[in-house]
C-alpha positions in Angstrom: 0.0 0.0 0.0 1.9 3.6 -0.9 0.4 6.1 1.6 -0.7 9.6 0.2 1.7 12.4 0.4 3.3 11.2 4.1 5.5 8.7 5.3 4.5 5.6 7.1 3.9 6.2 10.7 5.3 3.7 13.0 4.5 3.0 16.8 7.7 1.1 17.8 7.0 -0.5 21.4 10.3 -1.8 23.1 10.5 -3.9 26.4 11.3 -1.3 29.3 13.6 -3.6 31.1 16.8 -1.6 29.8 17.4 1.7 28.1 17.2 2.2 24.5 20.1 1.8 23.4 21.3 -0.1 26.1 23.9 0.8 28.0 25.3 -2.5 28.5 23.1 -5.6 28.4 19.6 -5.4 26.7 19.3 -7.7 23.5 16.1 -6.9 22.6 16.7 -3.1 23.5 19.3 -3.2 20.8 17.6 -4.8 18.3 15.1 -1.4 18.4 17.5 0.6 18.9 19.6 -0.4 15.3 15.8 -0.6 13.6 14.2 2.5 15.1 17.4 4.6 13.7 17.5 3.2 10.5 13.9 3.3 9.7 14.4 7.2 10.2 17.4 7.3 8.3 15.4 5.4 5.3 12.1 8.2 5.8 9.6 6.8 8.1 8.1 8.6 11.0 8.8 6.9 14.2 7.5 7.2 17.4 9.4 4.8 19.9 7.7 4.0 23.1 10.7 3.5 25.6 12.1 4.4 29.2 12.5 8.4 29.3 16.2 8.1 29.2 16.3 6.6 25.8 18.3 8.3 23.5 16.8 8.3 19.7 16.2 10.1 16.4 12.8 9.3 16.9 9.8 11.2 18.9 10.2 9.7 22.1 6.9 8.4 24.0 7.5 7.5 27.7 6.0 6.5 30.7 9.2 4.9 33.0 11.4 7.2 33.6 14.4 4.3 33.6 14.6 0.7 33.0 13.3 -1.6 35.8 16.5 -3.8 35.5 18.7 -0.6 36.0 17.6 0.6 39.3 19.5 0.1 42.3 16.0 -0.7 44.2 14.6 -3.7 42.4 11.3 -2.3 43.8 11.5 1.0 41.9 9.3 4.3 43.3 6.5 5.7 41.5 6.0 9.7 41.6 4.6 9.6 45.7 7.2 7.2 46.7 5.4 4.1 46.7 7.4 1.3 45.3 5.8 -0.1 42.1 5.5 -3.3 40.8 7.4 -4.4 37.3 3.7 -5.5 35.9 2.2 -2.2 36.6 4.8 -0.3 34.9 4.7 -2.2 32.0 0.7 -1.6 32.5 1.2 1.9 32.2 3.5 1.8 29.4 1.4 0.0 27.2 -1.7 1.5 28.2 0.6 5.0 26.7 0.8 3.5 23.4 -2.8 1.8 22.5 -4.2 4.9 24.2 -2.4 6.6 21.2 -3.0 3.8 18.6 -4.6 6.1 16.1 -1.8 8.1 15.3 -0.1 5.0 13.6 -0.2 3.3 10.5 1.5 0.2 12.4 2.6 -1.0 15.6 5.6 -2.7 16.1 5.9 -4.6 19.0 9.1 -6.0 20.3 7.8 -6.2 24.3 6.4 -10.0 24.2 3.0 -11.4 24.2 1.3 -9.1 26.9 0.6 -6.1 24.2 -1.4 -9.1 22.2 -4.0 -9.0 24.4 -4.8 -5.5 23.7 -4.3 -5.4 19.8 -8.0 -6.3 18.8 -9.4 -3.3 20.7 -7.6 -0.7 18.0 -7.8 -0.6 14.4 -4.3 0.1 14.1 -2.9 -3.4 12.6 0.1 -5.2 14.7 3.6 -6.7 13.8 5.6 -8.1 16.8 8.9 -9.7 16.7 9.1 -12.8 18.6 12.8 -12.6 20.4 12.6 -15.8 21.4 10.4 -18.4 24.2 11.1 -17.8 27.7 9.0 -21.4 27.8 6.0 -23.1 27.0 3.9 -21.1 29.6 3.9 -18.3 27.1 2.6 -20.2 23.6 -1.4 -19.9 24.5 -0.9 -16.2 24.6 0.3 -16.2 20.8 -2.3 -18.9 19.8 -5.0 -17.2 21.0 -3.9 -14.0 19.3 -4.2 -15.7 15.0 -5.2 -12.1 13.8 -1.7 -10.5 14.2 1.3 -11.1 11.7 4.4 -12.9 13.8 8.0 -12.0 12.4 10.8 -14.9 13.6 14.4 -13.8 14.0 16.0 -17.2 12.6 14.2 -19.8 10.9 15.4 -22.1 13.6 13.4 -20.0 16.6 10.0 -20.8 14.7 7.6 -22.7 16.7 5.1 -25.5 14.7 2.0 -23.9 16.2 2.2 -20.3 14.9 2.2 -19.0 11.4 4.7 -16.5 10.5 4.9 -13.5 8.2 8.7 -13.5 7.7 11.9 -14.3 9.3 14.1 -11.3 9.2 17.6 -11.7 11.0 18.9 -9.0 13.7 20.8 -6.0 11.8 23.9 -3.9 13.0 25.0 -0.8 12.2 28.3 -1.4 11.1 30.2 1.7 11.7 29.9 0.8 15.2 31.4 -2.8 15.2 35.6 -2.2 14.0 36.9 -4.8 11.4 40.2 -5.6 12.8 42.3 -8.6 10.0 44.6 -9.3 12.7 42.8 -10.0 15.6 44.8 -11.4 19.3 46.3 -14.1 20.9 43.1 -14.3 23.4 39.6 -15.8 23.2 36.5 -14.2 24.6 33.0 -15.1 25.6 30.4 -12.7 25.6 27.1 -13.9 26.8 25.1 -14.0 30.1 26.9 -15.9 33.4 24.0 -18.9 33.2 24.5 -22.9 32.4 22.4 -22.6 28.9 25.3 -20.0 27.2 27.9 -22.5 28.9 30.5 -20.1 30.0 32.3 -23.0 32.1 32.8 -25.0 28.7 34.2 -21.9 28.0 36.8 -21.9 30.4 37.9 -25.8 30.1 38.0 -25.0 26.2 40.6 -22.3 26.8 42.5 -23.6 29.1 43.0 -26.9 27.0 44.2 -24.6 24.4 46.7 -22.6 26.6 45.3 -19.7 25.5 43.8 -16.6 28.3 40.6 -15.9 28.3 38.3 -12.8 28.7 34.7 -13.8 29.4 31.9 -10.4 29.6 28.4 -10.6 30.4 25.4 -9.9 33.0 25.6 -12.4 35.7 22.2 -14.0 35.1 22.9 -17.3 37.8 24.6 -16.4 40.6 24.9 -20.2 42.0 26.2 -21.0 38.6 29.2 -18.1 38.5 29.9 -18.9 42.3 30.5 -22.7 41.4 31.2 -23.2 38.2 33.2 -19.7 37.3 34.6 -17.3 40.2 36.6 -20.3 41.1 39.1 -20.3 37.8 39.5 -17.0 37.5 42.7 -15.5 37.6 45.1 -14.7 35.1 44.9 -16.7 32.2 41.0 -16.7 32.8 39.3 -13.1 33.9 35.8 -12.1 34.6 35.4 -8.2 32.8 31.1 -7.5 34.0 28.9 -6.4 31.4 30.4 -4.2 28.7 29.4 -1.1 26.8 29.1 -1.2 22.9 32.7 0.9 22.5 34.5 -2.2 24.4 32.3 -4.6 23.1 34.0 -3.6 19.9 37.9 -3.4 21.0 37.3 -6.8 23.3 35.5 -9.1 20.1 38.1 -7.3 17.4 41.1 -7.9 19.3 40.4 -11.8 19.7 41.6 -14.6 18.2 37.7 -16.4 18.3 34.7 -15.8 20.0 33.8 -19.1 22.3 29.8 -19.7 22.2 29.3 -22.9 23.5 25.7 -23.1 24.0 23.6 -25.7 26.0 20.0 -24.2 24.5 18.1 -23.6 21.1 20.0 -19.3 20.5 17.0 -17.8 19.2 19.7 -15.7 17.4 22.6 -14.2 19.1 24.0 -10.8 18.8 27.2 -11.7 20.0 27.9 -13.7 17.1 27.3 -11.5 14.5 29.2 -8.7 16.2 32.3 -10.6 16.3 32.2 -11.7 12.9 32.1 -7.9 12.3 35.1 -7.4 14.0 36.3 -10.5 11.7 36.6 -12.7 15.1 35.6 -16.0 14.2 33.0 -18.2 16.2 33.6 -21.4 18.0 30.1 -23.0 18.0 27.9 -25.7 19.2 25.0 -26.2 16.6 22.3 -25.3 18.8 19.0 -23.4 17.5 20.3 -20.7 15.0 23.9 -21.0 15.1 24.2 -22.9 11.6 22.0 -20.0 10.4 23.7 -17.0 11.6 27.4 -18.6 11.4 27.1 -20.3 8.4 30.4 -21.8 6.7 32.4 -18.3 6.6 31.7 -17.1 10.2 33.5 -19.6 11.8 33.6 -23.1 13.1 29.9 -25.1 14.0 30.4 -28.2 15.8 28.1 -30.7 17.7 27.2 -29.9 21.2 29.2 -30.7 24.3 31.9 -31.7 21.6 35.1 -30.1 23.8 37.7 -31.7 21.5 36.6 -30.2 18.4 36.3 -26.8 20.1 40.2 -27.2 20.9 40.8 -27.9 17.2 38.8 -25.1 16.2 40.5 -22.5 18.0 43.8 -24.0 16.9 42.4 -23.7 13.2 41.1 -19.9 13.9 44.9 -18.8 13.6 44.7 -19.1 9.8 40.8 -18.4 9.3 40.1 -15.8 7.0 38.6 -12.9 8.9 37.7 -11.2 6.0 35.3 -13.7 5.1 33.2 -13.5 8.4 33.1 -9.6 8.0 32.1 -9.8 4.1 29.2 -12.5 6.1 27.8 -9.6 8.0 28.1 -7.0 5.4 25.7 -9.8 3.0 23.3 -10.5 5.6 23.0 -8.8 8.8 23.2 -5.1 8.6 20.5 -2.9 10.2 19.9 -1.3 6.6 19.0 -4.7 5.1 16.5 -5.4 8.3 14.8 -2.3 8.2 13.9 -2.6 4.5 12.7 -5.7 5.3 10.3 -5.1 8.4 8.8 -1.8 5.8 8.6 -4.5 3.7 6.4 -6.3 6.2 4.7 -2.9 7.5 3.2 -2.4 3.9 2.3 -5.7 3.3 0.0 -5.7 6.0 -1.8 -3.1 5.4 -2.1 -4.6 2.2 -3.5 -7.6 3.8 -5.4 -5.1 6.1 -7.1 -3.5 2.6 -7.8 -6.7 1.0 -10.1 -7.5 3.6 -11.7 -4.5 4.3 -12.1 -4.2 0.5 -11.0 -0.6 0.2 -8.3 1.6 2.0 -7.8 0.6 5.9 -10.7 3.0 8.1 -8.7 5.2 10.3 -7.7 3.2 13.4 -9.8 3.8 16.5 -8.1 4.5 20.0 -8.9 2.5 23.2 -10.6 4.7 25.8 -9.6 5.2 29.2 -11.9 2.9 30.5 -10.7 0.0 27.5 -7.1 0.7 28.7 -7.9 0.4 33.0 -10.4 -2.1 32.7 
């Protein structure tokens, strides 16, 4: 559908767990981030629904003045002190955006299955992202909801019961991520401290290989890091926190390979593509979508729990052509490339939207107060 005379206006809803951008950790943060400035850069009118603090190109639409994973009281304060809870803030948040629905030609909805419930109240039609399961508890939300137009991130992360629009990979903006053809003599993992991104493997794989190694990410399991990594650290194996995106890019250039030795389905995984930016190749297990997003030029894809062949691999990552893994990312996973694809999408479905209205879309209606509270 081309629009008269305007530009498509988008309502782009992001989680409020983190900033946007991030300043650290925030996946899913970063994946609107990349889209919400590129889809300005390419002409469409953007309003991003996000913590106050976000930093954007965009109008700016916000309800939480900071990320709920960012304050130093987990209980948070609302305006007369009172602590509130994570489900009413994201309440409020999303009650700011369908209470505005009629100002958009789309939604976009990267915050998980809750803003499904309220999408057949407005007229304005719905594209959300699915980032990935957090379990099976969450599927009857997205079964229940057959009228809105799912986008998967890999073709791996697709689940059997739901039918999907498109599969359109995470983007990065390129001229933030530093190709480097030389790399280091150290390995890094980047990922969160828990037993499904397998950080320990990590550190057995290193150490087999002599080589030190620099692990950064969110501790997510405390039992796990207590046992299973605070105990090696030292100097051949040290623990850096969570890093910003300006380190992120010194600490995955300056490696020899990125270690991601996974013991779950990766629904994607930024990581990966940011170190084959850098050039770093990446030292696998072929879980979920790492065939798809490594492929044969990104690095090395072996079978789970496979140790051995993760020693080999690093080994062989002396004489991989880093070249190869950045030319990867430049083909496939830049956030230009991703936003033509979701305005792709957008304009399909209003297409879809027209076809069975039989004429032009009616102009969306807005929940009232009482839609939005009840």
């Amino acid at each position: 559908m081309t629009l008269p005379g305007r530009p498509l206006r988008v309502a782009m809803l992001a989680p409020i767990a983190w900033r946007v951008p991030p300043r650290h950790y925030g996946p899913w943060e970063r994946v609107v981030s990349l889209l919400t400035e590129e889809l300005v850069r390419q002409g469409a009118q953007v309003t991003l629904f996000a913590t106050a603090d976000s930093l954007t190109a965009a109008a700016l639409s916000a309800t939480a003045p900071h990320g709920y994973e960012e304050r130093p009281d987990a209980s948070g304060a609302g305006p007369d002190g009172a602590a509130l809870d994570v489900k009413v803030e994201e309440a409020l948040h999303l009650g700011s955006l369908f209470r505005q629905a009629g100002q958009f030609d789309v939604i976009h909805n990267h915050a998980d299955f809750l803003p499904l419930s309220y999408a057949a109240l407005v007229g304005t039609p719905m594209l959300t992202t699915i980032h990935g399961f957090s379990g099976p508890g969450i599927l009857p939300a997205y079964r229940a909801a057959p009228g809105n137009t799912f986008v998967s991130i890999s073709d791996s992360d697709r689940h059997p019961d739901l039918t999907y629009a498109a599969t359109i990979h995470h983007g990065l903006d390129l001229s933030e991520l530093t190709f480097n053809p030389r790399g280091g003599p150290h390995l890094i993992f980047f990922g969160r401290m828990h037993p499904d991104k397998g950080a320990a493997d990590a550190i057995r794989i290193a150490r087999a290989t002599g080589r030190r190694l620099l692990l950064a990410g969110i501790i997510q399991d405390h039992a796990y890091f207590e046992r299973e990594v605070r105990p090696h650290l030292g100097a051949d194996v040290q623990y850096l926190g969570s890093v910003g995106p300006a380190e992120r890019d010194r600490l995955l250039g300056g490696a020899l390979a990125l270690l991601h030795p996974i013991h779950f389905d990766e629904p994607f995984g930024l990581s990966m593509t940011e170190a084959m930016a850098c050039g770093t190749p990446v030292i696998a297990y072929r879980r979920g979508s790492v065939p798809e997003v490594v492929g044969a030029d990104g690095g090395y894809v072996i079978p789970e729990g496979n140790e051995a062949a993760a020693v080999r691999a690093v080994h062989a990552a002396v004489t991989f052509d880093r070249s190869g893994a950045r030319a990867r990312v430049e083909r496939l996973f830049t956030a230009r490339r991703m936003a033509r694809q979701y305005l792709r999408e957008y304009h399909h479905l209003l297409d879809r939207l027209a076809d069975t209205q039989g004429s032009r879309p009616a102009a969306p209606r807005q929940l009232t107060r009482s839609q939005v509270t009840s």
